[in-house]
N, C-alpha and C positions, 0 to 999 in steps of 0.2 A: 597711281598704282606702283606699288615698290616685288617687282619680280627677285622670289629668293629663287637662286642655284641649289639646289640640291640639299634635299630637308635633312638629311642623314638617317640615324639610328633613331629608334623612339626614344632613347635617352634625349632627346631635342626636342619631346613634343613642349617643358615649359619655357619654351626660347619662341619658337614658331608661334606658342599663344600668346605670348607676352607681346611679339610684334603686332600682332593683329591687334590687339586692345587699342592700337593709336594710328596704325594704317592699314590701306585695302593692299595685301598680301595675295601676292599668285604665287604659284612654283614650279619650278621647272628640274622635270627628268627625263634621262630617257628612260630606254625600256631595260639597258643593260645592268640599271640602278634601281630597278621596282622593287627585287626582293629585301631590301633593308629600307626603302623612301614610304613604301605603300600604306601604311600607318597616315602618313601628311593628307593622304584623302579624306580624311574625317575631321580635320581641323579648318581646311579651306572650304571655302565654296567650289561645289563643282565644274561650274562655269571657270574655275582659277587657274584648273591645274592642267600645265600645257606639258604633253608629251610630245616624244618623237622616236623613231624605231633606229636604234643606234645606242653610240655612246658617248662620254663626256669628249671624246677626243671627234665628237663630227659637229665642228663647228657651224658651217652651212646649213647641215639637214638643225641644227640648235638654232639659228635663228629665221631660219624658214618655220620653226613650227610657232616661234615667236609672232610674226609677222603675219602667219594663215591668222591667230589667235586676236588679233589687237583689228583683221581686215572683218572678223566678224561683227565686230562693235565697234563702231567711228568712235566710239565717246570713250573707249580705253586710251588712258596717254598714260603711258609709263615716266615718272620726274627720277627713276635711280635703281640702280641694282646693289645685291650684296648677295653675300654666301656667306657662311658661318661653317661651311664642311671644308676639310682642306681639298675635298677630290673634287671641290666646285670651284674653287679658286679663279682659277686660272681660266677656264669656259667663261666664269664671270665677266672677267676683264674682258677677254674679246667683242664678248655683247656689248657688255657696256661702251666701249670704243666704238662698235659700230651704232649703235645707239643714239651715241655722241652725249650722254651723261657724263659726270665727274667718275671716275675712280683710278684707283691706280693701274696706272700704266702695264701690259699684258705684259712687254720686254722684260718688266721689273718683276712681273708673278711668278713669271718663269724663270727666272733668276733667283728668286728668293726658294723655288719647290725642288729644285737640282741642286744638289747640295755639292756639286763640283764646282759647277757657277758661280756658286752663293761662296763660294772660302778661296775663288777665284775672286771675285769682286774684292771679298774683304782684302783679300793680301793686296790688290792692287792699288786700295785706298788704305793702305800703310795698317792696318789693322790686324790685330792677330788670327794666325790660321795654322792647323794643326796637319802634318804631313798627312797626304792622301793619294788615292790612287783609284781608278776606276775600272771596273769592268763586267762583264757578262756573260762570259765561257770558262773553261778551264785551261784552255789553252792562254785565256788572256791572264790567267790568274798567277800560270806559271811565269809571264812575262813579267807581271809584277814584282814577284818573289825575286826572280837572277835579276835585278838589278842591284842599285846599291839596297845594303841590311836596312829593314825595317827595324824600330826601338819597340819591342809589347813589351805590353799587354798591347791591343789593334781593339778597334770596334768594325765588326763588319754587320752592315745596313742596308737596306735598300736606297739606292742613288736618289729614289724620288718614295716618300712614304709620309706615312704619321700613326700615330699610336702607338710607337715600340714596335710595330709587329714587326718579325724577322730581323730581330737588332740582338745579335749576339758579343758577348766580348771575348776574345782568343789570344792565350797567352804564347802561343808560339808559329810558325808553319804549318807542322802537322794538323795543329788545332783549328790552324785557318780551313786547311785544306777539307778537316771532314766535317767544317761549319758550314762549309760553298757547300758539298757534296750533298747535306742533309736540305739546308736554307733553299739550294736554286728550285729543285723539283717542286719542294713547298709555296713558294712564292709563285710558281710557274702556275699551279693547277688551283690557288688561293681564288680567293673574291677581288684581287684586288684589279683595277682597275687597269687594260691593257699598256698603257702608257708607261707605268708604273713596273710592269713586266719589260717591258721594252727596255727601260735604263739599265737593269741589271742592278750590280752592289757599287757600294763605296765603301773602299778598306781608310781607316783613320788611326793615327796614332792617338792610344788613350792620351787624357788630360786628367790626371789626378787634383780632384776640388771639391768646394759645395756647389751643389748646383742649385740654380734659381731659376724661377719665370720673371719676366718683365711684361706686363701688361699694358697697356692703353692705344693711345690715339694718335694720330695724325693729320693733318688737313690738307689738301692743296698741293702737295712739296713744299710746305713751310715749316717743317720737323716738327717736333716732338708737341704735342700742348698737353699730354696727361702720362704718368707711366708711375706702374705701384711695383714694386719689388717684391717679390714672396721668393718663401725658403720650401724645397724642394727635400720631403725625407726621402732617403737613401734608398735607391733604388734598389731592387734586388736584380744583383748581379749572378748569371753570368748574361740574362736576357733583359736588363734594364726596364724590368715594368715596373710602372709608377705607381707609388701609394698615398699621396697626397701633399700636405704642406701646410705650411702655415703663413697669413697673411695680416701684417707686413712682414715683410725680414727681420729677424730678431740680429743678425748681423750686426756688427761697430759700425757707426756711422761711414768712417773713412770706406770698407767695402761698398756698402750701396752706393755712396757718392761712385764710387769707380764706377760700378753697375750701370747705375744713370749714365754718366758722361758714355760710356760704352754705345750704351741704346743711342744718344742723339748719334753719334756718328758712323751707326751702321744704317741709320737709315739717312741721313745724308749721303751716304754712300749708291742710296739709288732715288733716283729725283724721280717726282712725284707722288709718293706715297699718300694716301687719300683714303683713310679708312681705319677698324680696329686691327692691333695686332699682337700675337703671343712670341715672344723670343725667349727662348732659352740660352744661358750659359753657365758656365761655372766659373768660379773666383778660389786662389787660392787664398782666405784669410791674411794668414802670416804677411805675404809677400805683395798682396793685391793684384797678382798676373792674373789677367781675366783672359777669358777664352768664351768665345762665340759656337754655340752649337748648331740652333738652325732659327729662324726666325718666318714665323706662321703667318702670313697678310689678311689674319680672320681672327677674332674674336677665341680665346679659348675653351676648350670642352670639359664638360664634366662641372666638378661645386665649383668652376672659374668666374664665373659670370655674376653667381647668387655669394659668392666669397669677397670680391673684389666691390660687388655692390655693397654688401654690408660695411665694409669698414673705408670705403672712399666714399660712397651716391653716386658712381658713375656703375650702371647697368650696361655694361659695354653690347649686349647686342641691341639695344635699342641706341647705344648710342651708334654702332655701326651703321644702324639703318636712317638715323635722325643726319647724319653724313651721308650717306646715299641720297636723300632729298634735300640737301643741304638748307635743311633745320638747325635753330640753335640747339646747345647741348648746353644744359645744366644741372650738374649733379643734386640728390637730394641728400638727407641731413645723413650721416653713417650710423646703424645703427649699434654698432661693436665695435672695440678699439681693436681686436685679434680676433681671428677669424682662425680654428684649425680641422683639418679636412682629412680624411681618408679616402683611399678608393678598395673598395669591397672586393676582397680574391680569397676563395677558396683554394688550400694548396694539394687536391687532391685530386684524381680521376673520380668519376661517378654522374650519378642523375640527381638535379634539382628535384628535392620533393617539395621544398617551404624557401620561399622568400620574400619575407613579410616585414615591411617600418612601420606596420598602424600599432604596432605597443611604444611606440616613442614619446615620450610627454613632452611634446614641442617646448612646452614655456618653462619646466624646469632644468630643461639640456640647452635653454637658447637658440633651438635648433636655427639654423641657417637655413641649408635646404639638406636634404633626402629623397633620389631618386634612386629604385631596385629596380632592373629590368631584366632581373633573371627571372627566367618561365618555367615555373613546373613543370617537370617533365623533360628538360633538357637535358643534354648530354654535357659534362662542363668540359674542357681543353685548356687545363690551367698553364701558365706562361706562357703566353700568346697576345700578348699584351693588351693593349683595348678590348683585343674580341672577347679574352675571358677575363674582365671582368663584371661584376656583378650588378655593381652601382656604386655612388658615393654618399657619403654622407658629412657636413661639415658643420661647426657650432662655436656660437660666440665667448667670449668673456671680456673683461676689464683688461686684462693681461694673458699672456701666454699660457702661462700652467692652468687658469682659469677657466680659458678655450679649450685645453686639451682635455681636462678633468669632464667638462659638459661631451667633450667627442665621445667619451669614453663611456660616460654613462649610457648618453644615445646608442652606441655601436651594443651595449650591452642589452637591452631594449629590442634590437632588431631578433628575427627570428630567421634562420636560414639553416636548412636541413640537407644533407648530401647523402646519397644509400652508398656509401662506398665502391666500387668496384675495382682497386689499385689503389699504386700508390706513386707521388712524384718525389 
């Protein structure tokens, strides 16, 4: 039995059925996480799916309801756990630790999900890390400020997050000032998970660069054994939401090599790593000074999975789970040499009337994958990072321009209709 943390968004349901196709899959939520998880009832057997009245942060009452579940049936043996959400992570590890399965280390999850932590480790292990500063009030904020001059443009972030959401960039003081003012109430009364609220922000000195994903695996604490490099189009700044990429890196060899060497030594950096994982950074071309952003101990989201399988054969969340049971992993043949992706944002206010990809001609766009999980009838909240967006869509070629030319016809294919009501 391979117990998943926390199914996420229905954008997850072709990840959750893809595991199931090769092992007996339970899941586990609590109740603070049903209104985005409750979809995964329909995937699993009902016998599978273990709740508990709380939330990711009650670890206890999380493995007491494991433990009631497994004392029902003597003949459940759980051989591994994983999560594929980032707000499962970390819950993960500790099960798993009590468990007494393989995964990485809970010290190290939580280290890699605090992003103080995390550029605390790196500096400490000689690796670059960009000025920062923590906090949670405004009285801490002003603290911040009177000390020595901050160099902005800044990124101010949630200390513990993912998806972009509440990642603004501020080019001065003031600008910090009515980014907290607007950010903290939003983040305070948000979905996000209370843990999450609790950290507060992280102010950082921007890093002007390309930014990239680093994908793959790990074993044991034995480093790196897979990692693909992809190029990261340009976010829309001043709230950094993500519009997709391309995979591999079209980057000079000399950069990705930096990249790679980067990845093996940030995770060196924290022993035992045992599982997939997503890191982000950026490289300045010209000069090769690479810079570490944050690095994710789960599988990546959105066309990451159906992108990286196309053009390596490694399906990173089976391969997650195939490491969770400590299964061999063998990738299969790639079926594209580039792989390029969008992620679907309407840039306006209004109601979802039409969000439609069945006019897509999968075999003359190459399609990759395409998933739309916007719902007629919604309200949209555009720059909001993950939550508004729509879906993605990604597609193969020979080459670069060849991938992008099929994205493009594909994108033009979809159907997606908005009644106006504003404007951003």
């Amino acid at each position: 039995m391979l117990p998943v943390v926390l199914p996420g968004r229905a954008g997850r349901r072709p990840v959750l059925s893809r595991l199931r196709s090769f092992a007996r899959v339970s899941v586990l939520v609590p109740s603070s996480e049903l209104a985005r998880s409750a979809w995964a009832k329909e995937v699993v057997d009902s016998g599978d799916w273990i709740e508990w009245a709380g939330t990711l942060g009650d670890i206890e009452k999380a493995e007491a309801a494991v433990q009631a579940w497994r004392c029902k049936n003597p003949s459940r043996s759980i051989a591994g756990i994983m999560s594929y959400d980032e707000f499962g992570v970390e819950l993960c590890a500790h099960i798993g630790e009590r468990l007494g399965v393989t995964c990485t280390p809970a010290e190290q999850i939580r280290a890699f999900r605090d992003k103080r932590l995390f550029r605390e480790r790196c500096r400490a292990a000689g690796l670059p890390a960009v000025r920062f500063a923590q906090f949670a009030t405004q009285e801490e904020l002003e603290r911040v400020l009177t000390g020595d001059a901050w160099r902005f443009p800044c990124v101010l972030k949630p200390a513990k997050g993912a998806g972009s959401w509440h990642v603004t960039k501020v080019d001065d003081a003031e600008d910090l000032r009515r980014a907290f003012a607007a950010m903290g109430p939003a983040m305070r009364e948000g979905g996000f998970p209370q843990e999450v609220k609790d950290a507060g922000f992280l102010l950082e000195e921007y890093f002007a660069g390309h930014e990239v994903d680093v994908d793959g695996f790990a074993r044991k604490g034995r480093g790196v054994e897979f990692k693909l490099v992809s190029d990261n189009r340009p976010a829309v700044e001043p709230l950094f939401l993500e519009l997709g990429g391309t995979y591999p890196s079209q980057l000079p060899e000399p950069a990705v090599r930096a990249l790679e060497e980067l990845t093996d030594k940030v995770v060196e950096a924290f022993p035992g790593v045992h599982g997939c994982f997503h890191f982000e950074a950026k490289i300045d071309p010209k000069t090769l000074e690479v810079m570490p952003i944050e690095f994710n101990a789960r599988c990546g989201g959105a066309e990451c999975p159906a992108s990286v399988h196309a053009v390596s054969g490694y399906y990173l969340p089976e391969v997650a789970a195939r490491l969770a049971l400590d299964l061999p992993v063998e990738p299969a043949d790639p079926s594209h040499a580039v792989v390029a992706s969008t992620n679907v944002h309407i840039f306006k206010d209004g109601c979802l009337t039409e969000c439609s990809d069945q006019g897509i001609d999968a075999k003359s766009c190459n399609l990759v994958t395409s998933v739309l999980f916007g719902e007629v009838g919604q309200s949209l909240l555009p720059s909001n990072g993950s939550a508004s967006c729509l879906g993605f869509i990604a597609a193969g070629g020979q080459t670069a321009e060849e991938a992008e030319q099929n994205l493009e016809r594909a994108i033009g294919q979809t159907r997606i209709s908005v009644e106006q009501t504003g404007s951003t």
